[in-house]
N, C-alpha and C positions, 0 to 999 in steps of 0.2 A: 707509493708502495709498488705501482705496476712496473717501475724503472727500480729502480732496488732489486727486485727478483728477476729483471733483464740482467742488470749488471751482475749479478748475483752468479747466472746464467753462465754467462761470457767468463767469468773470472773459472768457474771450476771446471769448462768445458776446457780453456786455456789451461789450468794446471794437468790436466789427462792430458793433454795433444804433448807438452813438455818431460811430463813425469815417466807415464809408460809408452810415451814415445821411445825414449832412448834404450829402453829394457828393451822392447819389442823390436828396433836396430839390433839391439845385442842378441838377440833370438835371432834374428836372422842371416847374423855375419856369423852364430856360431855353427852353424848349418855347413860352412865352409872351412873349420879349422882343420889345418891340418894333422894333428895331436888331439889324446886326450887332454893332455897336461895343457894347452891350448885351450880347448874348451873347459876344462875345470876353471881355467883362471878367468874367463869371459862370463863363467856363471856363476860362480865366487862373487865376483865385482858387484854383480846387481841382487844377489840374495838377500842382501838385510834389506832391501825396500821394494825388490820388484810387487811384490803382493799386496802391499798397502796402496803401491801407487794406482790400481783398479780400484781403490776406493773412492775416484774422483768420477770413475765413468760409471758409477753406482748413486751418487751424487747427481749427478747431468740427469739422470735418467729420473729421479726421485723430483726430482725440482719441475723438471717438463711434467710430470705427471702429475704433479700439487698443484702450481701455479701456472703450466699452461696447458691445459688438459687437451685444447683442440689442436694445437702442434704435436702433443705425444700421440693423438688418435692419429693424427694425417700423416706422421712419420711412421706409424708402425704399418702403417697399410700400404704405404709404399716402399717401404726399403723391409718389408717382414723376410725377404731370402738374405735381403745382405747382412743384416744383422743376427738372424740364424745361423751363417757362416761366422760371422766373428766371434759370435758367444763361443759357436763350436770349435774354432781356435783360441778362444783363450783358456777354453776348459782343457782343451788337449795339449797345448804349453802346460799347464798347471799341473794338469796332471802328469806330462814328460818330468818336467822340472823333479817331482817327488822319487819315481821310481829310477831314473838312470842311476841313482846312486843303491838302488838296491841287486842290480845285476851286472853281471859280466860279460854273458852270453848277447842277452839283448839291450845291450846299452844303444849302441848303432840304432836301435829302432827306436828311443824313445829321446837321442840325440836329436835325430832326423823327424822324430813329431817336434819337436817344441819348437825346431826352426822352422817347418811348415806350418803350424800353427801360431807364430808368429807373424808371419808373411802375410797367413789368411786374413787375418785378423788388420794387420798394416793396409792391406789393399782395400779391403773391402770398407775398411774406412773413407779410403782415398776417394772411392767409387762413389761413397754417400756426400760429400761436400763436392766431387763434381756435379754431380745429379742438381743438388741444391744449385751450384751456381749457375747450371746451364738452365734450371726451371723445372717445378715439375707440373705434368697438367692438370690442373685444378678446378672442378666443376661445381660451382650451389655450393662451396667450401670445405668440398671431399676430394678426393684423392681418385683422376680415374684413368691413371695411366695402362692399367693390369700388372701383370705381375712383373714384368721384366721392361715397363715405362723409363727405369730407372738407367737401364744399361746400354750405352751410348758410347759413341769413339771418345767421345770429351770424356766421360765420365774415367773409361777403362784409362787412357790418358793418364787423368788425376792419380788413380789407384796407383801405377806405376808411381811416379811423381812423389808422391805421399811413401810409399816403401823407401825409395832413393834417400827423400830427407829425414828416414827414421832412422834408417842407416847411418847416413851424417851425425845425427844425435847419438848415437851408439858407438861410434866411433869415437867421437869425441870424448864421451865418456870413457872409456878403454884407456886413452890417451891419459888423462885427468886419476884415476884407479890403479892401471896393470902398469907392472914394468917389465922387462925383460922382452922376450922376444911379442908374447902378444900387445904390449905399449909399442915398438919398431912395426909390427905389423896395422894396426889403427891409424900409425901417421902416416907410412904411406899410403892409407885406404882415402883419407881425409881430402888432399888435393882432388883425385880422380872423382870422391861422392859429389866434393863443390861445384866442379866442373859440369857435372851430371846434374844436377839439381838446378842449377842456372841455365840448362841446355830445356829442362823442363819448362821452367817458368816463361821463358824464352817463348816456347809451343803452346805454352795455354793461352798466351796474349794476344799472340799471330791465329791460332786459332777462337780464340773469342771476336777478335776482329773479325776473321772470316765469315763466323757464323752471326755477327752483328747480336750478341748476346745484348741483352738488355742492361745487364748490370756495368758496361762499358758506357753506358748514358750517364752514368754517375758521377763517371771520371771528370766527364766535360761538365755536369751540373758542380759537383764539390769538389774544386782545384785542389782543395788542401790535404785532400785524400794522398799527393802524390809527398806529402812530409813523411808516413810509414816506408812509402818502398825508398825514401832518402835514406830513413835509418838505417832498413836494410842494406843500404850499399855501402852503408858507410862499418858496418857490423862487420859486411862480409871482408870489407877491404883489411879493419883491425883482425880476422880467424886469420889471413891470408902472410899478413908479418908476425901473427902468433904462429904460424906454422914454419915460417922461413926461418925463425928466431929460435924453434925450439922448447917454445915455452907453452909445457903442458895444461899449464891453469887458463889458459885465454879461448881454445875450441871450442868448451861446453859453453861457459855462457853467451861467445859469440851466436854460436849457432842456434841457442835457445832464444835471442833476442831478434835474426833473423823468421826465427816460428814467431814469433810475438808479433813482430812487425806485419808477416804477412796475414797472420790473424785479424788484427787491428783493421787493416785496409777492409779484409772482407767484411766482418760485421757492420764495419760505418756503412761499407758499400749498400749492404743491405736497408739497413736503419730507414724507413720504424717497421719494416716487414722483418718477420720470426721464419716462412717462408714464404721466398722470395716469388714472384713480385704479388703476392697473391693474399695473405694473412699476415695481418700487419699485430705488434707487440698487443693494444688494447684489444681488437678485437680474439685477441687468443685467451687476454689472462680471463683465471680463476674471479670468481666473487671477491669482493674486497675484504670481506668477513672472513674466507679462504687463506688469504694472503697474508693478513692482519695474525691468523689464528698459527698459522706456518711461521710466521716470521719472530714468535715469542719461543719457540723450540729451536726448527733447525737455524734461524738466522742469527740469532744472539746467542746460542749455544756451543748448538753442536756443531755446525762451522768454522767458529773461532778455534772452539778446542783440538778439530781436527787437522785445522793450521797447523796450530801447537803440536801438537802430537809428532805430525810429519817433519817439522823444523827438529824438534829434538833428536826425531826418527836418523834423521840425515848427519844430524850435528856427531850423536853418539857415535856411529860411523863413519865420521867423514874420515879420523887419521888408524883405526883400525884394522890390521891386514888382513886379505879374507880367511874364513876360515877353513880349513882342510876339509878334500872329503870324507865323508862318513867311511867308516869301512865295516862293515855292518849286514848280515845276510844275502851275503852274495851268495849267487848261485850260478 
């Protein structure tokens, strides 16, 4: 059962990093359109799904706290600013998202929130799995870094890094959705994010080396670790004559199976620690009676049907053009 609700774990943290990844890309390259009619079509594209796909990091968050109660305690006490900051970016996207269609005057400001609060929200992500992989310090099985334990050159690093590849994802999706000028403007964002994004990965590696990070021990214990980043190169090389080619359908899932890939590596890397290297998967989970009582609701449920839901979610709109905006109590 205590591998069930890992794997469990892993899979809906993996569908958030994919799903409102690429939305929260598109929040933040629309920050830069040069057009309304630009950013209407950038926010058009991800409207039928961007708000369902924060149902996975609502998900993440309900599972750590059912089934592994002493990683949601030790995460909230260490990263409680970073995750203050993302909430407060994604309520303030959310809330940008609803009103720029209500004015005229202050469109500009609530354009300009939802790409800031996208950003916030992208980084301070980035910030929290640097933190994790660089270590956090851990005392008697608490958390006692202080308040800002967490924020580190690796860490700020990551954040960047993590924006860069949400971007990728956002782009690609653009690519895959818009046509006309904002599709010509996504392709050519796509080469320079890849390039950017490999320049990162590049700097965490040479920088974990430097700092003789511990989870680089892994690599040398489980060779087989290095089959994920084969996939990834072998992903990136197919976006790469998907983009020479032209061919719009190849970006998104390349670039989403590069996320998957780099995913993959870090969790084995980790394995059997939830965090690293300090709280390992058994001594975190819940009571088995816990587990057992969770896994007859949300795992044979409401899981599967939220799958479903989201597939249909996608399906309904996958050949739908977006819709116009509202025009509606302007002021």
């Amino acid at each position: 059962m205590v591998l069930y609700w890992a794997a469990f774990l892993a899979i809906v943290t993996l569908l958030y990093v994919l799903l409102d990844g690429f939305d929260l890309g598109v929040g933040i390259l629309s920050a830069g359109a040069r057009s309304d009619a630009n950013r209407n079509s950038m926010m058009n594209a991800i409207a039928p799904v961007w708000d369902g796909n924060e149902t996975w990091l609502v998900a993440t968050g309900v599972v750590l706290w059912g089934a592994f109660p002493v990683v949601y305690a030790t995460l909230l006490s260490a990263f409680y600013l970073p995750l203050l900051f993302m909430l407060a970016g994604l309520i303030l996207r959310g809330v940008a998202f609803e009103f720029r269609h209500r004015t005229d005057r202050w469109r500009w400001l609530w354009d300009a929130s939802f790409g800031l609060g996208s950003l916030v929200a992208a980084f301070m992500q980035g910030v929290t799995v640097g933190a994790l992989v660089e270590g956090l310090p851990i005392a008697n099985g608490r958390y006692s870094g202080g308040e800002f334990g967490w924020l580190s050159t690796f860490s700020t690093l990551c954040g960047i890094g993590l924006c860069v590849g949400y971007c990728l994802l956002g782009a690609s999706w653009l690519v895959r959705r818009c046509d006309g000028e904002v599709r010509d403007l996504a392709r050519r964002l796509i080469p320079g994010l890849s390039i950017g994004l490999f320049v990162f990965l590049l700097a965490v590696f040479a920088f974990a080396l430097l700092k003789d990070l511990r989870i680089m021990d892994r690599w040398v214990e489980r060779p087989y670790l290095l089959v994920f980043p084969a996939v990834g190169a072998v992903a990136a090389m197919r976006l790469a004559t998907g983009i020479l080619s032209r061919n719009d359908r190849i970006p998104f899932p390349m670039v989403a199976l590069i996320f998957a890939a780099a995913f993959a590596t870090l969790a084995i890397s980790f394995w059997p620690y939830m965090i690293p290297f300090s709280i390992t998967v058994d001594a975190a989970a819940a009571p088995h009676s816990s587990l057992a009582f969770m896994f007859w609701g949300v795992g044979l449920f409401i899981f599967p049907l939220t799958l479903v839901h989201t597939a249909i979610n996608y399906r309904v709109f996958k050949r739908v053009p977006p819709a116009p905006e509202p025009q509606m109590d302007k002021q």
